[in-house]
C-alpha positions as CSV (number, residue, x, y, z in Angstrom):
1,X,0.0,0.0,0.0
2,X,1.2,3.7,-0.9
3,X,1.2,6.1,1.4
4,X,-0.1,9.5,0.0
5,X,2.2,12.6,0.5
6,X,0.5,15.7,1.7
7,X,2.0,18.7,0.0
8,X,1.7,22.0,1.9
9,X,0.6,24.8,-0.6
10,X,2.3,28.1,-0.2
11,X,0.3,30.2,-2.3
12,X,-4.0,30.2,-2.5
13,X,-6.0,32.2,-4.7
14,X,-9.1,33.7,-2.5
15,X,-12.2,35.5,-3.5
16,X,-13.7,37.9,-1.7
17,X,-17.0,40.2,-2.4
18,X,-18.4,43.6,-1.0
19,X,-20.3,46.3,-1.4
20,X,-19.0,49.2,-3.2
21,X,-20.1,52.8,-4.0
22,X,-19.0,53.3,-7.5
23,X,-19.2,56.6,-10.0
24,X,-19.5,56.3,-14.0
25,X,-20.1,59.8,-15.8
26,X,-22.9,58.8,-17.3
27,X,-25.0,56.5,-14.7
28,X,-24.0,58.4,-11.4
29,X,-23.6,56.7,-8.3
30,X,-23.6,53.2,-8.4
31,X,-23.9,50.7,-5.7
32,X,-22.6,47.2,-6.2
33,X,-21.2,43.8,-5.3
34,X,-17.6,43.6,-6.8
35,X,-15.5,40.9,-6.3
36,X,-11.7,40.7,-5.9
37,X,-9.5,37.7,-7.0
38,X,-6.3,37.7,-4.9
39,X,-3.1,35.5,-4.6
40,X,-2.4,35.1,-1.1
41,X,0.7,33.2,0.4
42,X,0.8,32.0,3.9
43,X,-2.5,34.0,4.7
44,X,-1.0,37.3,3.4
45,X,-2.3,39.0,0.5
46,X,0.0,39.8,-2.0
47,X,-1.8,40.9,-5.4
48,X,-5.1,41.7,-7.2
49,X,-5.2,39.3,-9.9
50,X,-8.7,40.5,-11.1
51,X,-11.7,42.9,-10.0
52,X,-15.3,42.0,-11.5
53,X,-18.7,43.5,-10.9
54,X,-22.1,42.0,-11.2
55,X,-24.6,44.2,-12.7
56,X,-28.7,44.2,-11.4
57,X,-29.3,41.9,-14.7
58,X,-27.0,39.3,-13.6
59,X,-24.1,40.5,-16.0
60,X,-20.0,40.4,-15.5
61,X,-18.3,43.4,-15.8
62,X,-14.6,44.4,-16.0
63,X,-14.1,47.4,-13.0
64,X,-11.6,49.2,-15.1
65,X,-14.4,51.5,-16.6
66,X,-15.7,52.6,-13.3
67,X,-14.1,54.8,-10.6
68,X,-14.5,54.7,-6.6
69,X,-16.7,57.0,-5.2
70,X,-15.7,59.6,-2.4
């Protein structure tokens, strides 16, 4: 019988979603879920790999075209 090894992995990706004011020119204030995709190693995040938002109809949108509110 082989035994298995049991490899420790360093780095994780994580997801994590929240609420977020955001500000387009053209729609105004915007509140909505956006969810971050980061690389984390030994529980520390290191990078953003990638930023999505989901619109009210259930769409996925790149956050690059939309600012933070203030």
């Amino acid at each position: 019988m082989k035994k298995k090894r049991s490899i420790m992995k360093l780095t994780r990706i994580k997801r994590n979603t929240r609420n977020e004011k955001r500000y387009n020119s053209k729609m105004g204030i915007l509140y909505t879920k956006v969810t971050y995709i980061k690389e984390v190693i030994l529980g520390i995040p290191i990078r953003t790999l990638h930023k999505y938002r989901e619109t009210y109809y259930g769409e996925i949108k790149d956050c690059s075209e939309f600012n933070l509110a203030t």
